[in-house]
C-alpha positions in Angstrom: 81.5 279.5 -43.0 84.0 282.2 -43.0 87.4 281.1 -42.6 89.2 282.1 -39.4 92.1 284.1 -40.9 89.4 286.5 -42.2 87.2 286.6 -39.1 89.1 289.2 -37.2 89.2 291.2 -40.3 85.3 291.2 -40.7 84.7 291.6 -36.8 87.3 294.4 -36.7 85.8 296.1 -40.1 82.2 295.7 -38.3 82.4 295.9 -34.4 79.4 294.0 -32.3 78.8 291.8 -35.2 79.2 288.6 -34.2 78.8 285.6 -36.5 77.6 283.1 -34.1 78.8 279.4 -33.8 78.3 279.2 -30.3 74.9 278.2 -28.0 72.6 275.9 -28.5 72.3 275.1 -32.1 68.8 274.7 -33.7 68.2 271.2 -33.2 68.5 271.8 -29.3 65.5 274.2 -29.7 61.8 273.6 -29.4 60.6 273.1 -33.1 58.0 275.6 -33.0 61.0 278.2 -33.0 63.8 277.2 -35.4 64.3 279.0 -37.9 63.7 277.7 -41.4 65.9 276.5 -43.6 68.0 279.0 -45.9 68.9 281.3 -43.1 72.3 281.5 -41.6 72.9 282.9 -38.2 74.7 286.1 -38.4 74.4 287.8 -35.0 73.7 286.3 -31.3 73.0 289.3 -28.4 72.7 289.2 -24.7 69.9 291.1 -23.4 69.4 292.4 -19.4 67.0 294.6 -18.6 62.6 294.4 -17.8 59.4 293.7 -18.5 56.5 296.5 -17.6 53.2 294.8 -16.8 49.7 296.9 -15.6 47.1 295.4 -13.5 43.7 295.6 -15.4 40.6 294.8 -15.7 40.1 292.2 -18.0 37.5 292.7 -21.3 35.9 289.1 -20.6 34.4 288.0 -18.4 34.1 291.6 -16.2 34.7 290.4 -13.5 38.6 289.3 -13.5 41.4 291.5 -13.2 45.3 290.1 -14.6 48.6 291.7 -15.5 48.5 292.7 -18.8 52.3 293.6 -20.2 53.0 296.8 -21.7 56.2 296.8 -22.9 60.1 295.6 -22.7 63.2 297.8 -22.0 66.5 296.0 -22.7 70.4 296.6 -23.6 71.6 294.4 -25.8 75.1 293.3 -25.4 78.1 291.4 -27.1 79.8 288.1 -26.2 82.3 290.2 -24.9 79.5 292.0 -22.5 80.0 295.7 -24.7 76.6 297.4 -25.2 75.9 297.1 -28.8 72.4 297.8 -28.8 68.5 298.2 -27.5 65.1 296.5 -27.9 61.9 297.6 -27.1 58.1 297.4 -28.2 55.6 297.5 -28.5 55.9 296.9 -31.5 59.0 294.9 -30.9 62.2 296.7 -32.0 65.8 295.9 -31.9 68.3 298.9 -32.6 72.3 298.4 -32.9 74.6 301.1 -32.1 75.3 301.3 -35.9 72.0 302.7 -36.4 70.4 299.7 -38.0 67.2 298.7 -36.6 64.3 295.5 -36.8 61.0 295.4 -35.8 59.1 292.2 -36.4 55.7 290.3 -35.5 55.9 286.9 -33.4 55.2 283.9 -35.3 55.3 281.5 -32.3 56.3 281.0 -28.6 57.7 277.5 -26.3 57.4 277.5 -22.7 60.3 278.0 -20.7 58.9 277.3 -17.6 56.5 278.9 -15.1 59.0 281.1 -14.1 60.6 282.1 -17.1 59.2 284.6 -20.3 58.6 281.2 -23.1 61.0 281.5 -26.0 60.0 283.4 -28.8 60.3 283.4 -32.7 59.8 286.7 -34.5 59.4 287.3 -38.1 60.9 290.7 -39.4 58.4 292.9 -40.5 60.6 296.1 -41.4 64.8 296.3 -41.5 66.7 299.7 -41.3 69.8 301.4 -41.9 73.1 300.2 -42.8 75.0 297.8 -41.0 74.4 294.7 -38.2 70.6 294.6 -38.6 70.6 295.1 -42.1 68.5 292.3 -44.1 67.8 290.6 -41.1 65.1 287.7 -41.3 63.7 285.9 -38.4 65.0 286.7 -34.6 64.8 283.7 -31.9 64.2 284.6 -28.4 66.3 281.6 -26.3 67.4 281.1 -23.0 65.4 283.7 -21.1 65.4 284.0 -17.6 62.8 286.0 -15.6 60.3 288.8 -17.1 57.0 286.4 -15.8 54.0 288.5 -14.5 54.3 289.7 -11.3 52.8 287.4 -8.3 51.1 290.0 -6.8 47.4 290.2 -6.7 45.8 292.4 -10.1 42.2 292.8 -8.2 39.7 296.2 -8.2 42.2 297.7 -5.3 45.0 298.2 -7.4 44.0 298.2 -10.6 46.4 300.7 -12.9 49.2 299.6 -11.0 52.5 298.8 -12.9 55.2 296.8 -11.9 58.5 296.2 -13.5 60.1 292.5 -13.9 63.3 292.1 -14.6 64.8 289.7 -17.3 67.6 288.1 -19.5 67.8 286.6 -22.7 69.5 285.8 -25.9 68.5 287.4 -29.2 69.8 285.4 -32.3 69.3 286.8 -35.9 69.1 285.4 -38.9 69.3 286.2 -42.6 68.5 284.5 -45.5 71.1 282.9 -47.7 
């Protein structure tokens, strides 16, 4: 834990790093996506933006059709609501402003509810740059609200279609100690 007199010294030396103490801790969290022990929280985003889905045809049986998702489109944000970043995929990738970057590969998902994208917890396959995402090790997905397939009808008559879902969430990551 870093003591509070040097806190504003480290978040003034590295601006939209946040070491996180606040949100649900990992207990609170499904156990399919805590992050294992020997990692340390080191940076907790906000993320707003949506979810692109296409309606398709589906590869089995022939017969179906279903919205397939293509991709996310976020900003990631600070505590203090300040852009500090983006994430997109596929494959999944979170950038900071610092020009450090993650991508990573899910390891496993929790619902959240039918109406809600499930929570997520995403091993880093690659980490860039210098600064925020530096060294990162797992990211959690928590507290997302929206980003479900559309409700809409995927059938033969509007098959190609895309729609865009909007969507909030946390993004916690982690390093390891």
């Amino acid at each position: 834990m870093i003591p509070q007199k040097w806190l504003s010294i480290v978040v003034a030396f590295a601006p939209g790093l946040l070491f996180a103490q606040t949100g649900a801790s990992q207990k609170d969290l499904p156990a399919l996506i805590q992050v294992a022990t020997g990692n340390s929280l080191v940076l907790e985003t906000k993320a707003s933006g949506t979810i692109e889905y296409r309606c398709s045809k589906a590869q089995d049986p022939l017969t179906t059709y279903k919205w397939v998702m293509v991709g996310p489109r976020a900003d990631l944000s600070d505590q203090g609501g300040e852009k500090i970043g983006d994430y997109s995929g596929p494959p999944a990738r979170w950038t900071h402003k610092d020009g450090s970057f993650v991508t990573g590969s899910q390891v496993a998902v929790s619902p959240n509810s039918s109406k809600n994208i499930p929570l997520q917890l995403v091993k880093t396959d690659v980490s860039g740059g210098l600064g925020a995402l530096t060294a990162i090790s797992y990211v959690q997905r928590v507290n997302t609200k929206g980003g479900v397939a559309p409700s809409k009808k995927c059938s033969v008559d509007n098959v190609g279609e895309k729609a865009e879902v909007k969507y909030s969430a946390e993004y916690r990551f982690w390093k390891t100690n």
